[in-house]
Structures are given as structure tokens and as C-alpha cells.
N, C-alpha and C positions, 0 to 999 in steps of 0.2 A: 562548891568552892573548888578552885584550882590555881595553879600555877606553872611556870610554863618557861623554859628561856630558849630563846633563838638568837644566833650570832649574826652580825653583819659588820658592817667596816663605816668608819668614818675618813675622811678628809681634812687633812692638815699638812696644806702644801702635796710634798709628795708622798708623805707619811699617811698608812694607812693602818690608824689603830683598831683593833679591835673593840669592837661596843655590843656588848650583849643584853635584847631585848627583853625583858621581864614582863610579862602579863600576869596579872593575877585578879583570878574573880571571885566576888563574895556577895553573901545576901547583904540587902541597904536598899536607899534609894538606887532608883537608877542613875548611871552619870558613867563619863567617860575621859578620866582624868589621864592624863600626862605629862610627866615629869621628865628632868634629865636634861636641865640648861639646851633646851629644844627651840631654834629660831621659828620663825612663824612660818615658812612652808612645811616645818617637820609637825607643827601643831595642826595645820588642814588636813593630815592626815585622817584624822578622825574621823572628818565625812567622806572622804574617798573611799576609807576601808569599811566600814559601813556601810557603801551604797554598792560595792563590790562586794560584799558577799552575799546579801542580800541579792541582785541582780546575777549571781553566779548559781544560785539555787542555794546556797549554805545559809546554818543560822546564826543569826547575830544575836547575844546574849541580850535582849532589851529589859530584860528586869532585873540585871545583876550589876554590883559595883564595878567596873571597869578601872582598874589600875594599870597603866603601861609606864614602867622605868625606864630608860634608855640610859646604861650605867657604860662609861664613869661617870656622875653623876654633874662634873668641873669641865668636862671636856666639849667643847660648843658645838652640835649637830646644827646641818643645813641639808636642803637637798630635799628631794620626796623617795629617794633610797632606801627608806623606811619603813615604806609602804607596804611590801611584800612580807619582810619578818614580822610586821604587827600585826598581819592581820593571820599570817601562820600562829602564832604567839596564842590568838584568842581562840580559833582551831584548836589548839592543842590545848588550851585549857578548858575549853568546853565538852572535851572528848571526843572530836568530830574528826581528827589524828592520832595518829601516834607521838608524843611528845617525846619518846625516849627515840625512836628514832632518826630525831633529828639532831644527836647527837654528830659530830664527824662532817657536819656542813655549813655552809656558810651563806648567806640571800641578802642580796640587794635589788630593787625593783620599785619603778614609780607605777601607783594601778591606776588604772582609768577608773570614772565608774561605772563599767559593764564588767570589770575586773581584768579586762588586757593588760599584759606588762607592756610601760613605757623603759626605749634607754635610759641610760643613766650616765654623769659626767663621771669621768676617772676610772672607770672599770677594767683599764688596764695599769693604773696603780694600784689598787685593788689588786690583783694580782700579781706583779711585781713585789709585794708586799708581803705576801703569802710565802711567794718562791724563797725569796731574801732572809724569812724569818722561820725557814725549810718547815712549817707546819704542813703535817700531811691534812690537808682541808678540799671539798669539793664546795665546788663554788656552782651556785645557780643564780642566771641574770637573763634580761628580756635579749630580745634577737636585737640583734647590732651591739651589745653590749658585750655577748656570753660571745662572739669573735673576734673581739678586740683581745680579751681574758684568754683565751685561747691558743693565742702569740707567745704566752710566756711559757717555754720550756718545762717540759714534765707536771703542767698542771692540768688537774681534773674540772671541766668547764661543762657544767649541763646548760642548755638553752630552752626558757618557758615562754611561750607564748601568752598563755592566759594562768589565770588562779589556779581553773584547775587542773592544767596539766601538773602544778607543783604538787596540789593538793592527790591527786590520783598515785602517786609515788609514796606517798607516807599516810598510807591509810590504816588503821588496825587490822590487822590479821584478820578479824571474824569478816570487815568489811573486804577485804584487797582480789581484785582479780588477775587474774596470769595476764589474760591479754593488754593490761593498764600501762605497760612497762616495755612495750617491743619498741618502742620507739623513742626509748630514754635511755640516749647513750651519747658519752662525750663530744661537744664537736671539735671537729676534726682543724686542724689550725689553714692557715692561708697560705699558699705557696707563695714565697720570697721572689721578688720578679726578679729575671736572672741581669736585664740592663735597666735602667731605670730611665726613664725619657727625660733626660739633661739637653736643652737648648745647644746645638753644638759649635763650639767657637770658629770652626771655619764657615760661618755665616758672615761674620766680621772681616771686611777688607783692611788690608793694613797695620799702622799700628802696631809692629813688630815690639816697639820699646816696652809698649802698656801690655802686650801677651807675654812677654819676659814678665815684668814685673806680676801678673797674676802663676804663671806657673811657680814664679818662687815664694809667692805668695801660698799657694797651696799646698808645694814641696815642706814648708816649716811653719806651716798654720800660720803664720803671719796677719795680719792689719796692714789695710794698702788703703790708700787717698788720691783718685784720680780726679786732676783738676784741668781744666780745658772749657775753653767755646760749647756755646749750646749748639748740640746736632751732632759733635764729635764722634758719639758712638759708646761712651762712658757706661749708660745704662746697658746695653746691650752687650757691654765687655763682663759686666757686674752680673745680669743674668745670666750667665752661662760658665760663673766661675764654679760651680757646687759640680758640676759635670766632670770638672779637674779634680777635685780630693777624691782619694781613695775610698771604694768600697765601706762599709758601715760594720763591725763586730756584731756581732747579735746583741751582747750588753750593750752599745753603744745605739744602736735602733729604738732596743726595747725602753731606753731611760729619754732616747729621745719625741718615741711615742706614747709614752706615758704623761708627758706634759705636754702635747697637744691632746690627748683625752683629757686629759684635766682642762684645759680651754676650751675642750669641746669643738675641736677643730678636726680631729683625727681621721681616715679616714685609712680603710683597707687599699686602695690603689695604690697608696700612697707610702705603705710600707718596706723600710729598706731604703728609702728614700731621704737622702739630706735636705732638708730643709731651708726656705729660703724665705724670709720676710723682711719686708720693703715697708716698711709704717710712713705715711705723709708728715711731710717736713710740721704738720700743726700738731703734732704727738705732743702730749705732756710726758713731765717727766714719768709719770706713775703709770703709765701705757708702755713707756718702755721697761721700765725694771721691774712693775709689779706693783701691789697695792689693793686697796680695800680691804673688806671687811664680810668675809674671812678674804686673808690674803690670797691673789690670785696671779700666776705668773704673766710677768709682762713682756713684750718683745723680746728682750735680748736671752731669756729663758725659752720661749718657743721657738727662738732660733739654734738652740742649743747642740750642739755637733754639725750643726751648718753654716747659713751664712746669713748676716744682715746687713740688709745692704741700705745706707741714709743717703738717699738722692737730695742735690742741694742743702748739702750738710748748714752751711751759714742760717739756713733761712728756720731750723729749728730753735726751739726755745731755750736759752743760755742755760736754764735749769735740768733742763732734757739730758743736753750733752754733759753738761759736769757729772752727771751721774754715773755715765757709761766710766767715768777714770776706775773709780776701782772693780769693775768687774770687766775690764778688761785685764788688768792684772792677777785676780786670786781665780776668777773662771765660778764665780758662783756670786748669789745677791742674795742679804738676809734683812725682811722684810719684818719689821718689829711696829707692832701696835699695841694698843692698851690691852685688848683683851688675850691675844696671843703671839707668836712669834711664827715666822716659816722661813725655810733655806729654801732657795732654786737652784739648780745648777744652772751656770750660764756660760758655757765654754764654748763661747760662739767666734768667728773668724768676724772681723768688719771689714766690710767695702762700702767705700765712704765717693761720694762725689760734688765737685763744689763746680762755678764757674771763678774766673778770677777776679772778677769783679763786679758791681752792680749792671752794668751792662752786660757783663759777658765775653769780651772782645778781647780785655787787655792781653796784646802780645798776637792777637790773630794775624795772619795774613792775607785775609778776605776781608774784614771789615776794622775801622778806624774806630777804637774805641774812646768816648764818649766824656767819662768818668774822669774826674780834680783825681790829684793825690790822693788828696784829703779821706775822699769818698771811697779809693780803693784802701788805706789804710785803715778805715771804720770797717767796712766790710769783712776783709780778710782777719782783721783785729775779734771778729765773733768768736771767733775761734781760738781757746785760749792755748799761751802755749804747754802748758801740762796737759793738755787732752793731745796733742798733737804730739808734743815729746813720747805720748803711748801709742803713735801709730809708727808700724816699724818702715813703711815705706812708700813714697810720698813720687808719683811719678805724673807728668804731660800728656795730658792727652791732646796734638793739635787736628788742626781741621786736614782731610784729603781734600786736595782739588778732583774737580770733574771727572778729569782724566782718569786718574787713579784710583778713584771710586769705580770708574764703571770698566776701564780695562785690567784692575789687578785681579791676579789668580785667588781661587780659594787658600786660606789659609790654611794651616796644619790641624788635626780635627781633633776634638777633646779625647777620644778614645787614646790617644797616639801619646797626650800630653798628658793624659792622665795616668799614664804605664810608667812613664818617667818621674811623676809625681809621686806614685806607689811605692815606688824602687826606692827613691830618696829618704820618702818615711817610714818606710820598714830599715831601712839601713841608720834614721836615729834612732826607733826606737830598740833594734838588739845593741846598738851605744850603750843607750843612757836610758831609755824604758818611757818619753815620752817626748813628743817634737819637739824642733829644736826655739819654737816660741817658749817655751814651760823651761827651759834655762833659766837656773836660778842659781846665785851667789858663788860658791868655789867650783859649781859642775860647770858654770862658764868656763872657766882657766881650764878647769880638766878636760874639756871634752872638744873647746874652738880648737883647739891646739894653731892659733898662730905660728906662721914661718918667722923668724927674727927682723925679716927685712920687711914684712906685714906689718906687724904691731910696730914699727918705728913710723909707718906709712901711715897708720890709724892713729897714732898720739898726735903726727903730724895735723894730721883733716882737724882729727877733735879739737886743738888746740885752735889753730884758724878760722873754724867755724863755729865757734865757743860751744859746744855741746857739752848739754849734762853728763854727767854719767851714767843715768839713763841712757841716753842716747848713744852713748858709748855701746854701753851693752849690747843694747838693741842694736846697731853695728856691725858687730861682732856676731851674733845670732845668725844676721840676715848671710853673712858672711860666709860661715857656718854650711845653711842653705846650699849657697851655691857649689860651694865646694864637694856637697854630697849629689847635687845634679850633676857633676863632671865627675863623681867617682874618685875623689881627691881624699886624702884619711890629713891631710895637711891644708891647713887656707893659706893660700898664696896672696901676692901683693894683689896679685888678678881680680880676685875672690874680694876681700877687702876695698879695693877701686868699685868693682861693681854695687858691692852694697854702702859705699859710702854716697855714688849719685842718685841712691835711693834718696836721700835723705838730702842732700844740696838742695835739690830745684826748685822746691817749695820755701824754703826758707831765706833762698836766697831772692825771693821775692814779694816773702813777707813783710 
């Protein structure tokens, strides 16, 4: 008879609670029961871990009662993460470990059945989770997993290849050899690449107006909507705006590459790197914010301190877009079902592109477009206007003739723009502690500081072009902006003019 606990981590959202593995063996029939509100890949376990240790040379208790708990006992496991502590668990109550020394660590791991560890999804919120809730814990995970863990600051990350390299580490005393252990030491984390390979905007010819509107778009984390002719160059303005924002904090990498592990998207190259996801206009809504069962972050969460960029904005699903209103405002999505609940963070920038009409043309200078009224009022009408009253600036993209495509200079390069872009939000955030998007209610007043002959110029606009006061706001933000790209501690009527034809040219064509 024995019993036995090993710790490992579950999933929920980005929450990673602790779940502590209970084994316990007794005389009975044989059987191999488990418990612990366990979905059905955490129940396959049974014959993975059994045929792993068995094909590892270890023994599998086959004529004892097999109890495995996975306690809390309410909290919903998934995953085959489970694999590695249960079958340590049975180890240890068999006496074939030491079970007191697995006190002070932690194991997650899917096994084959020759006993190899498989990755696992989330291993860097897993660890995240650790740091955050400062438990001094060493964590052991298969290779790709224990480097991902590895990333987060001052944590203890061992990497197993197989069963038994775990197993060779917590053997009893009578059994343990010196030489078992020369080769079990933390690894070592991945060096932060020092430029990150950003498409760079002096690729793009032209188009002065639409690279204004992206630098101040990325100066104040803003929402931009470029709308124009197909072949403009729109996408290719859109790819290469992430090359413009500042540099990444380490908490802002770390929280951003923890929900791409959790998608299971992540990748070491990629580290340090803002993020940039483009979903096809046939997205549902629940692809972008999130969804299923267990919830699972959706686009505008894996775009989270980057960017997402909706090509052919009209042509996605009415449900799709109304979604995005409120997490473009609070910067996170909570994702409620029956069984449980999860928060994402989703504090994503959006670059948006439409054409202006079902042909495309309306307002071209190369081609006669096609399109009734009618047709371009239905069109442009997908678009409601609460989703659009929450983009802060709304600019033209028209077509280059020949000429100018093929004899204009390179444009100014994202390195150049993005120095300017740094300088601007470092200068909101020692303001006011966070860009000038995330302005909310009296820190407006306080912080646009309007010139007197500005804000008479802005009630003007707003009044004439009936703007919410949202839009007001947002106005004033954008305003904001520019005034910190020119080094200005005051917004001028300047400042104000420019970010009010943010917002005219789309509407005035609505």
C-alpha cells in the first residue's frame, strides 16, 4: 500500500492553477481508476502511462488497486500534461523513487508509449504563473516546452527527454548514482534577438498621407482604417506597421508569448517580437475573441501587444465585427460558458482595410466605377457606425500612377520612424503612465491640455460633422498624438486640424 502526491499545473485561460496528483495503491482487484473532473484525453492517460513504463524497463503495479486523484477535485483538466506526474505518482508509491523528494517541484509532460516526453500547450503560462505567484518551484517539461518556461525571469526550468531521465534524478539513496545527475541542470534561456525582422516601410512607394496616419497611429497606439482601390498598397502599408511600435518590455513579450503558447502557435524565433495576425474576412465571430470549450484565446488575444490587421473589413461577418467594440475599448475579452469562465488580455492596435465599394473604384482615377448608390450605401452601411465611431483614424489610400510608382524614391525607413514613434510614447507614458489611446474620462482634460483657440476649432468640426462624443474624444487623443511627435506640451489648432481630417474623409463618404 502507498501513496504519493506530485504537483503539476492546469489551464484556465491564462491562469495556471495548481493541481496536485494523488496516486494511491492498495490490495483489491486490479483496476486503474481516475478521478478529478478529468476530460477524456486526461483519461487516455492510463494506457500511455502503463505502456511507458513498462517499455521504459519500470514496474507497473498490475495486481494492485490503482487510485489517481487529480484534486481540485471541481476544476476541469485537459491536455495529456498529466502524463509525466502520474506516472511519477505510481513510482513513488511503488517505491521505485523517492516520493519525499519530489517535494519543491513541479512536472508537466505528454509520454509516448516508449515513455519520450511529448511538448505541451501553455508551458510558458505555466511559468508565468509560477513567477507571478513568487513560489520558489522547479519546474520539469519535455524539450520545446522546458525553453519556452525558460523565458520567464529567475525561474528554475529542467528539460526531460525521456521517463527516465526524470526518473534517474529522484531515485532513493540506496539506488542513486553520482554520474545520473552531470547532466541535469537548468536550461539556460534564449537570447532576445537584438532587431526583430519587421517588413520595412520604405518598401512602399508613396502614399505620404497613409504613412503619417500609421506613424501616428503607432506614436498613440491608435485604430486606423485604410480605405482605397484594390492594388493601392493598403496590405503592404498594414504589414509593416508592427516594425513602427516601440521595442516590447519583457512583461509585455512575456504576457504576449504566453498566449501564443497557449495557441500553441509560439515559437523561439519569434521571441520579442510583436505580433501580427491577419484572420480571412470568413472568420467567425468566436475565432476572433475566443471561445470553446475549455475556452481558448481567439485572434484579437493572440494579437495582443501587436497588431491585427482585417483585410476587406466589409466582407466579414456583421457578428464578427460587433464583437471587436468592446474590446477595443477595456483592452481584454471575458469569455463565459457553462462550465467555466476565462479573461484574455486583448490590447491589440487594429489596422483595418476596406475598398469603397463593391467594385472597388468609387472615387479612382484610373478606373470608372461600376456601383448604384444604392449598392455603395449597402456596402459601406456593413459597417456600423459604433464599430467605426471606435476607430480613431480613418485615412485614403489612392491609387499611384505608373510614373510614380516606378520613378518615386524610397521612402523613409521603419527604423527612422519608429525612433520618432518611441520618443513620443515614452513622452505619454512619464505624462500619464500609459498611451495616449488608454485616455479616459477627467485624464483627457488633464493631460490634451487644448490651446483656447484649438478646442473652439474642435467644438467647431464636432458640431458640423455631428460627432459623438466619443469621437470627440477620440479627436482630441489623436490630437494629443501629434502634438507629442512635434515635441509640443500644448495642442495647437495645428494639431487638432490634423486629427480632425482623420476622421472627415471616411465619413464624409459614408
Amino acid at each position: 500500500m502507498g501513496l504519493c502526491l506530485v504537483a503539476s499545473r492546469a489551464l484556465m485561460g491564462l491562469a495556471a492553477p495548481q493541481v496536485t496528483v494523488e496516486v494511491h495503491l492498495a490490495n483489491g482487484l486490479p483496476s486503474f481508476t481516475l478521478v478529478g473532473l478529468a476530460d477524456v484525453e486526461v483519461k487516455e492517460a492510463r494506457e500511455r502511462v502503463r505502456s511507458a513504463l513498462q517499455n521504459s524497463g519500470l514496474e507497473f503495479p498490475h495486481n494492485q488497486r490503482i487510485t489517481v486523484n487529480l484534486a481540485p477535485a471541481d476544476l476541469p483538466k485537459d491536455s495529456g500534461r498529466f502524463d509525466l506526474p502520474i506516472a511519477l505518482g505510481i513510482l513513488a508509491a511503488s517505491g521505485q523513487i523517492d516520493g519525499a523528494r519530489l517535494e519543491g517541484w513541479e512536472f508537466a509532460g505528454e509520454l509516448s508509449l516508449s515513455g519520450e516526453l511529448r511538448p505541451v500547450r501553455g508551458a510558458l503560462a505555466m511559468g508565468v504563473a509560477l513567477h507571478q505567484q513568487g513560489v520558489n518551484t522547479q519546474l520539469v517539461l519535455p524539450p520545446g516546452s522546458a525553453e519556452e518556461a525558460a523565458l520567464v525571469p529567475g525561474m528554475a526550468v529542467y528539460r526531460a527527454r525521456h521517463l527516465l531521465d526524470v526518473v534517474a534524478q529522484f531515485l532513493p539513496a540506496s539506488a542513486e548514482r553520482p554520474d545520473m545527475k552531470d547532466d541535469w541542470a537548468p536550461v539556460v534561456p534564449a537570447a532576445r534577438p537584438s532587431a526583430p525582422p519587421y517588413p520595412d516601410l520604405a518598401d512602399v512607394k508613396g502614399h505620404a498621407a497613409a504613412k503619417r496616419a500609421l506613424e501616428i497611429a503607432a506614436a498613440g497606439a491608435h485604430s486606423l482604417l485604410m480605405m482605397g482601390p484594390p492594388g493601392t498598397g493598403k496590405s503592404m502599408l498594414a504589414q509593416r506597421f508592427a516594425g513602427l511600435l516601440p521595442p516590447m518590455e519583457v512583461g509585455e513579450a512575456l504576457q504576449s508569448a504566453a498566449i501564443a503558447s497557449l495557441g500553441g502557435s509560439f515559437t523561439l524565433d519569434r521571441w520579442g517580437q510583436r505580433p501580427t495576425r491577419a484572420p480571412h474576412h470568413s472568420a467567425s465571430a468566436v475565432a476572433l475573441v475566443g471561445g470553446g470549450s475549455p475556452p481558448r484565446p481567439g485572434e484579437i488575444s493572440l494579437a495582443h501587444e501587436g497588431v491585427l490587421f482585417l483585410d476587406e473589413l466589409p466582407e466579414f461577418p456583421r457578428a464578427a465585427l460587433e464583437a471587436l467594440r468592446e474590446p477595443l475599448e477595456c483592452g481584454h475579452i471575458t469569455i463565459s460558458r457553462a462550465a467555466q469562465r476565462a479573461d484574455f488580455p486583448a490590447r491589440f492596435q487594429l489596422i483595418a482595410a476596406m475598398n469603397p465599394c463593391p467594385c472597388g473604384y468609387l472615387g479612382s482615377r484610373a478606373r470608372a466605377c461600376r456601383c448604384t448608390p444604392d449598392q455603395v450605401s449597402r456596402y459601406q452601411g456593413k459597417l456600423s457606425g459604433p464599430l467605426i465611431d471606435r476607430i480613431d483614424l480613418h485615412v485614403e489610400v489612392n491609387a499611384l500612377s505608373a510614373d510614380e510608382l516606378l520613378t518615386a524614391p524610397p521612402g523613409e525607413t521603419s527604423a527612422a520612424l519608429r525612433e520618432r514613434c518611441t520618443l513620443a510614447r515614452e513622452k505619454a507614458l512619464a505624462r500619464q503612465g500609459h498611451a495616449n489611446q488608454a485616455l479616459q474620462g477627467q485624464s483627457i482634460d488633464q493631460h490634451v491640455k487644448l490651446a483656447p483657440q484649438a478646442a473652439s476649432f474642435l467644438t467647431s468640426a464636432a458640431a458640423r460633422l455631428g460627432w459623438s462624443a466619443r469621437a470627440t474624444h477620440r479627436a482630441m487623443k489623436v490630437a494629443r498624438t501629434v502634438a507629442d511627435l512635434e515635441g509640443c506640451e500644448e495642442v495647437g489648432v495645428g494639431h487638432v486640424a490634423e486629427a480632425v481630417q482623420y476622421r472627415r474623409g471616411l465619413q464624409a463618404r459614408a
